[in-house]
Rosetta silent file (secondary structure, phi, psi, omega in degrees, C-alpha in Angstrom):
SEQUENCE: XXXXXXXXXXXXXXXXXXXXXXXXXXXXXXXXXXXXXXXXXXXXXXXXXXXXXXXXXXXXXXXXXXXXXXXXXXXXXXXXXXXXXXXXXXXXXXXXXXXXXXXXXXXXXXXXXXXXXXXXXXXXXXXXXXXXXXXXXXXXXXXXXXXXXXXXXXXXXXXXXXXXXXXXXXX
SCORE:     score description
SCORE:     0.000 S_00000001
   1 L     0.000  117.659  178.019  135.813  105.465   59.767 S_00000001
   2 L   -81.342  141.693 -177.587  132.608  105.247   60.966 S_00000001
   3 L   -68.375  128.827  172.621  131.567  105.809   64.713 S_00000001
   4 L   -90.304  146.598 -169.004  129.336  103.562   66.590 S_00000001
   5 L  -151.896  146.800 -152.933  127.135  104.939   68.416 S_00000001
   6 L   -94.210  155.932  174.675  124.694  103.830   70.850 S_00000001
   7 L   -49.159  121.157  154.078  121.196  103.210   71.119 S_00000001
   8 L    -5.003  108.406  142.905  119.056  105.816   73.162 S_00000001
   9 L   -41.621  119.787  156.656  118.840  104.556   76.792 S_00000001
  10 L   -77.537  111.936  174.509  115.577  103.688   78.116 S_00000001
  11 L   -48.308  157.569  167.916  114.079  104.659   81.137 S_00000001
  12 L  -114.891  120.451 -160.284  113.212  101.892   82.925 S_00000001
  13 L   -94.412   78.224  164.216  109.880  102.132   83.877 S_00000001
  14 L    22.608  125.172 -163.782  108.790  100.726   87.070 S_00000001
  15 L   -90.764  119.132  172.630  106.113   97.485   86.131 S_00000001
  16 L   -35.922   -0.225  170.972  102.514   98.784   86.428 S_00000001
  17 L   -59.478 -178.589  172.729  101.544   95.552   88.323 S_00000001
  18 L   -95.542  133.111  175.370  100.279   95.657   91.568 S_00000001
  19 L   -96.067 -153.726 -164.609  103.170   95.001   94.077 S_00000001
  20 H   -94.183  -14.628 -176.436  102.717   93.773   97.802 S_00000001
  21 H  -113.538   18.753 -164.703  101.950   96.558   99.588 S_00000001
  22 H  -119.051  -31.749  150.579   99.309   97.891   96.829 S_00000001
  23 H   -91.350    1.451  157.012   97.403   94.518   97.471 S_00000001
  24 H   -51.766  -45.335  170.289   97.866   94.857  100.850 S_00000001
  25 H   -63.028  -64.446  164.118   96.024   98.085  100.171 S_00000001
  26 H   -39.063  -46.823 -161.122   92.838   96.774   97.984 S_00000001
  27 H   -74.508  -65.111  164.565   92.557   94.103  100.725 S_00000001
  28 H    -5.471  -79.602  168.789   92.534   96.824  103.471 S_00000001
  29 H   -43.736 -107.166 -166.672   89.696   98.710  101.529 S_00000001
  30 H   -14.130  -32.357  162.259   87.599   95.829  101.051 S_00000001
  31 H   -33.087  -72.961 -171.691   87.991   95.146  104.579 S_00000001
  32 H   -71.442  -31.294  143.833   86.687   98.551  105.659 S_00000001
  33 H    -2.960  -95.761  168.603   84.272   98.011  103.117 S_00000001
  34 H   -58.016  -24.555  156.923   82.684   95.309  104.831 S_00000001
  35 H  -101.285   11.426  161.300   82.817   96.603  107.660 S_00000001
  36 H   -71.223  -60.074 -178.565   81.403  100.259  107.026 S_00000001
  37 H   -66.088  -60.706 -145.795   78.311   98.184  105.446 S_00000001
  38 H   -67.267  -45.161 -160.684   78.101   95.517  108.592 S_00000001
  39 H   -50.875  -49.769 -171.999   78.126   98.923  110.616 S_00000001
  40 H   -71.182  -44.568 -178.782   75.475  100.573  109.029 S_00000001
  41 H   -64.187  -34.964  170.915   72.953   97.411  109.083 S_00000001
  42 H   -40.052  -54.124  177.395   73.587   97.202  113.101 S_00000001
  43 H   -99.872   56.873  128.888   72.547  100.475  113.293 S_00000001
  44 H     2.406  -97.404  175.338   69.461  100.064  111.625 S_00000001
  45 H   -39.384  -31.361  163.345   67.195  101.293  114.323 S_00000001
  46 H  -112.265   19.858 -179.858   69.030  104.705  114.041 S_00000001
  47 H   -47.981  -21.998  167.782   69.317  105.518  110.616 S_00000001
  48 H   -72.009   -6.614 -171.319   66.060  108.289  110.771 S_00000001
  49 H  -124.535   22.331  168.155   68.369  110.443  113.021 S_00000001
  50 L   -83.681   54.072 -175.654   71.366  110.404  110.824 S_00000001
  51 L    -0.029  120.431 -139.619   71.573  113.656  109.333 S_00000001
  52 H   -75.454  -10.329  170.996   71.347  113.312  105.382 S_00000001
  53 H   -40.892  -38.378 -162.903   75.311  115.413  105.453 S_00000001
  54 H   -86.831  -23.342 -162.041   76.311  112.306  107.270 S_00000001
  55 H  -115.742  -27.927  145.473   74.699  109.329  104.696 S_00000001
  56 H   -35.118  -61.157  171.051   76.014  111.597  102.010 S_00000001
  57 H   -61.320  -23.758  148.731   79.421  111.077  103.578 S_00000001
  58 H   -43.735  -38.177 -133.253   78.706  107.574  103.910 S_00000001
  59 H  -146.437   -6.591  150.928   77.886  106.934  100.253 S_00000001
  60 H  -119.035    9.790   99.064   80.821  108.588   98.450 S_00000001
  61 H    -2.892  -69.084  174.292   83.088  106.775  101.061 S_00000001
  62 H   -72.202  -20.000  178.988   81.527  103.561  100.094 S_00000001
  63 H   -71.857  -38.820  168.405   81.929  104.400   96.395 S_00000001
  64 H   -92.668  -21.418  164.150   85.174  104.978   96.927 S_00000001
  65 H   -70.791  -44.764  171.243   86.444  102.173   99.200 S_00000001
  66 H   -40.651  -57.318 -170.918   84.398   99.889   96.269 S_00000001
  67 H   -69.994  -47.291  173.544   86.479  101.120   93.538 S_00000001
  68 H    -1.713  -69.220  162.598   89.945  100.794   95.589 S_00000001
  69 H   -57.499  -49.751 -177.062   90.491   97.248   94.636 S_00000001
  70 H   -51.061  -41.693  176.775   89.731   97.746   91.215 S_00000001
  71 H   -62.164  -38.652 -162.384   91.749  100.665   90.456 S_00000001
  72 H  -118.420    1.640  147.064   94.731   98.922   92.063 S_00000001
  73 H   -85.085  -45.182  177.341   94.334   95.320   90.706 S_00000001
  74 L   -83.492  166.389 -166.262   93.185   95.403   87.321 S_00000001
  75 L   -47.678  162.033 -177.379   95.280   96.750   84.197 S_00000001
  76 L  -130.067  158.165  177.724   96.386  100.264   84.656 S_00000001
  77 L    76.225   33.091 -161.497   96.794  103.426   81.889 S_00000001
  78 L  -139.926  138.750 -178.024   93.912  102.277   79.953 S_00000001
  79 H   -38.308  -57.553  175.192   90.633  104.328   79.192 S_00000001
  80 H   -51.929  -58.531  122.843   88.774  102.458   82.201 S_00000001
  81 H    34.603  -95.461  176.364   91.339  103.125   84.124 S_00000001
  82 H   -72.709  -28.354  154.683   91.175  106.687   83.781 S_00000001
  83 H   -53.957  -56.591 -178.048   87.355  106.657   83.854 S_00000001
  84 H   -74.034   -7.737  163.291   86.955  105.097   87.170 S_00000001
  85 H   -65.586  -34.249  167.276   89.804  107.202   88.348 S_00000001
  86 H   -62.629  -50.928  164.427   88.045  110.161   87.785 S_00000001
  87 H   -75.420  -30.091  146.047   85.503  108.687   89.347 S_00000001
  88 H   -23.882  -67.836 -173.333   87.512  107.804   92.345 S_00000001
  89 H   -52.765  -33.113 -175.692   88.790  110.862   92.589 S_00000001
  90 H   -74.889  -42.292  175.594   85.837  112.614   92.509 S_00000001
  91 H   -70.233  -61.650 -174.263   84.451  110.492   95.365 S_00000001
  92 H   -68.770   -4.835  171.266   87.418  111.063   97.789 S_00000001
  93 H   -73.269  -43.197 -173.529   87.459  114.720   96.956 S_00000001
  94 H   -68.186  -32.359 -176.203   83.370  114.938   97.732 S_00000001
  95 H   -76.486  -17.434  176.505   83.864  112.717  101.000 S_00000001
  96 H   -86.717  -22.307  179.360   86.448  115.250  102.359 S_00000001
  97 H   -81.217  -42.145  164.793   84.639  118.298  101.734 S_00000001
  98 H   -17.589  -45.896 -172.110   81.756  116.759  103.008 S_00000001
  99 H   -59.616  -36.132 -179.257   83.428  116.002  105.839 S_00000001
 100 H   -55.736  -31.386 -171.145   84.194  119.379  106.664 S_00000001
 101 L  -100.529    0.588  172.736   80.421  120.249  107.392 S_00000001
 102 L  -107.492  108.930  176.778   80.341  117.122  110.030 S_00000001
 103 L  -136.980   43.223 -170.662   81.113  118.250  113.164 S_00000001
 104 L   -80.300  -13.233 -172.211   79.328  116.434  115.689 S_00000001
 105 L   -82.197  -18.031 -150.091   82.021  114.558  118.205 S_00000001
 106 L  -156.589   22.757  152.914   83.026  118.687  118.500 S_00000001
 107 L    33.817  108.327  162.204   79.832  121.186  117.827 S_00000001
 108 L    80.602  -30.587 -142.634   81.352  124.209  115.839 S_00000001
 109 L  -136.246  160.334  165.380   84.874  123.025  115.940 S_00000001
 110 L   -74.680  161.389 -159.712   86.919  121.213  113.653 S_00000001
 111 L  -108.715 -171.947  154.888   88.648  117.283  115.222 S_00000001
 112 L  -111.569   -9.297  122.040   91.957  116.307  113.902 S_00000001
 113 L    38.509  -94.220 -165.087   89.997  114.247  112.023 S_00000001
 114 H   -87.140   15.972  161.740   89.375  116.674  109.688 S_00000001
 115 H  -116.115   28.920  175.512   93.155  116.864  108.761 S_00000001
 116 H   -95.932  -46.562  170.608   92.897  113.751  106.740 S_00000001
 117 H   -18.589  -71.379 -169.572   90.413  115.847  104.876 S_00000001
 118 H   -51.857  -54.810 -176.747   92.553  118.471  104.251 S_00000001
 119 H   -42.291  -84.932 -156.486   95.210  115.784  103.381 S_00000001
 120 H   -63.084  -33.306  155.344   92.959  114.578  101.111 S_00000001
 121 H   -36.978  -24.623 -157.451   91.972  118.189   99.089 S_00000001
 122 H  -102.486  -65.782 -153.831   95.237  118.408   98.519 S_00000001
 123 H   -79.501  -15.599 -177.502   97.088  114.970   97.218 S_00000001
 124 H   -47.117  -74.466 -172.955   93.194  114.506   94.971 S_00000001
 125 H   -55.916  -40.218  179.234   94.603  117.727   92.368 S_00000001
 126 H   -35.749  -59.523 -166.322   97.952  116.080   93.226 S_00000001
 127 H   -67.716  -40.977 -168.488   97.211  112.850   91.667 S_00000001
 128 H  -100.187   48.661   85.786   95.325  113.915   88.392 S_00000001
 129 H   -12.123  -88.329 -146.301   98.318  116.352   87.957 S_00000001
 130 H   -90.709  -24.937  169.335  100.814  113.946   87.858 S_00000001
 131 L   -82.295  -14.089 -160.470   98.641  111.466   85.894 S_00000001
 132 L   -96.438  -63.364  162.323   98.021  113.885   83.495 S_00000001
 133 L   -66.717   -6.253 -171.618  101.712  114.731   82.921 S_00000001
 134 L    84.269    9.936 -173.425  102.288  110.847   82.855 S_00000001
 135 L   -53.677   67.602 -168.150  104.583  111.464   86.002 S_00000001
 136 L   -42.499  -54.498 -154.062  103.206  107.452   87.160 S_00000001
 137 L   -68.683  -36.896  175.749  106.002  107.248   89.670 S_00000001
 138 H   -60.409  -47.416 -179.523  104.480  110.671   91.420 S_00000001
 139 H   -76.311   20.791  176.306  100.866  109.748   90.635 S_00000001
 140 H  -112.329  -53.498 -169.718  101.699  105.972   92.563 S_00000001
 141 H   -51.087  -45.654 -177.143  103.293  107.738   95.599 S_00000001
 142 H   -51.673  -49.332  177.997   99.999  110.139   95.595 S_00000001
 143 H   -52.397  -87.430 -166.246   97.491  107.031   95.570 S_00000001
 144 H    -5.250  -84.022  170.768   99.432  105.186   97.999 S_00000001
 145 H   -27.581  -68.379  171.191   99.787  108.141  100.352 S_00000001
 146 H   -26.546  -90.974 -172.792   95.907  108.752   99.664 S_00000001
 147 H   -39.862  -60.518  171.522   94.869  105.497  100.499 S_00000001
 148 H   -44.289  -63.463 -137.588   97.165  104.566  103.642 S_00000001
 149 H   -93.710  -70.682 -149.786   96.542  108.077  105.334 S_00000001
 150 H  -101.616    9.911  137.124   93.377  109.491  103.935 S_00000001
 151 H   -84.762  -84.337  178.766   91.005  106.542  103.295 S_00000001
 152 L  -110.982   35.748  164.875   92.058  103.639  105.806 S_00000001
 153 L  -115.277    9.829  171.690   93.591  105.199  108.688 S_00000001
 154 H   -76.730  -39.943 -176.391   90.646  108.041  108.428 S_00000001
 155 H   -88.547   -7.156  156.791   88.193  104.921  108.383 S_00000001
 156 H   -41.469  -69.023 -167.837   90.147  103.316  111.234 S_00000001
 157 H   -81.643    9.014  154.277   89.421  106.058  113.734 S_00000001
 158 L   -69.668  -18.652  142.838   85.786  106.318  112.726 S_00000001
 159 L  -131.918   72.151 -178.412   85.482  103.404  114.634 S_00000001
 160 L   -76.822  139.996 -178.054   86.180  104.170  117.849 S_00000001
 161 L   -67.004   24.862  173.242   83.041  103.275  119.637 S_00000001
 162 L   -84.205  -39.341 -151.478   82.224  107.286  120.578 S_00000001
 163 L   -94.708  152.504 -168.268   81.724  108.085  116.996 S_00000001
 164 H   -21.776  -86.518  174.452   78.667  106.593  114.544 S_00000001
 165 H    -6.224  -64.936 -176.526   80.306  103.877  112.975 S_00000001
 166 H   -63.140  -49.724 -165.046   82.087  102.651  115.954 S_00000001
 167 H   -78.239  -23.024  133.219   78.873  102.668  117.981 S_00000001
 168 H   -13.453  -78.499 -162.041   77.067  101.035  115.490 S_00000001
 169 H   -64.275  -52.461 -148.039   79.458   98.395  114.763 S_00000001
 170 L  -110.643    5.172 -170.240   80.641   97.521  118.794 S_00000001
 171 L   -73.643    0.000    0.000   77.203   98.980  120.283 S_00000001
């Protein structure tokens, strides 16, 4: 008598769309986007005494808030995909160490600040880990986390009006 026997379960794999809080997130970036750009044309007038450490930091920041939406709207797992993630990645790794050498609200000493940085050294190798092994649901938490913490609530408190940005933007 023959046995029946059942088909292999599938995981069921979470759908690679963007959900509600991930276009909450692109819209976020693009925000700080625009305003990271409006900031820098206000301050115009002082851009010769911005120390090129600082417009370095500036300019893989903007590379990476640019890509943000894309990366998290458009198709996912796909050779573009993993190219501009790389290039993502590559930008928020270079804006935190960068970051590390800017120490001007605090001469000499590191802010807390500079523990988004840190944040961000860390969950970067995290992500292209876990993308690597295909772990998605680990490499999704890792963005997320990335994005919320060490992208826009790092570019939140950059503009407080003490600091460049802010004093740009609200100056």
């Amino acid at each position: 008598m023959a046995t029946l026997v059942e088909p292999p379960r599938q995981r069921r794999v979470k759908s690679l769309d963007p959900d509600m809080l991930e276009r909450a997130i692109a819209a976020g970036s693009a925000l700080m986007l625009a305003v990271l750009l409006a900031a820098i044309v206000r301050g115009h007038a002082q851009w010769v005494a911005v120390p090129p450490l600082i417009w370095a930091h500036l300019g893989t920041i903007a590379l990476a808030l640019a890509l943000t939406p894309v990366m998290l709207l458009r198709r996912r797992g796909d050779r573009l995909h993993r190219r501009l993630g790389w290039t993502w990645a590559a930008a928020m790794f270079a804006t935190a160490l960068i970051s590390l050498g800017i120490r001007v609200q605090h001469p000499g000493h590191f802010s807390l600040i500079h523990l988004f940085s840190l944040l961000t050294m860390v969950s970067v190798p995290t992500l292209l880990i876990a993308a690597r092994r295909r772990n998605i649901a680990r490499h999704r938490r890792t963005v997320r986390g990335l994005l919320v913490g060490g992208l826009l609530l790092a570019g939140f408190f950059t503009l407080i009006p003490t600091r460049l940005l802010g004093h740009w933007l609200l100056g």
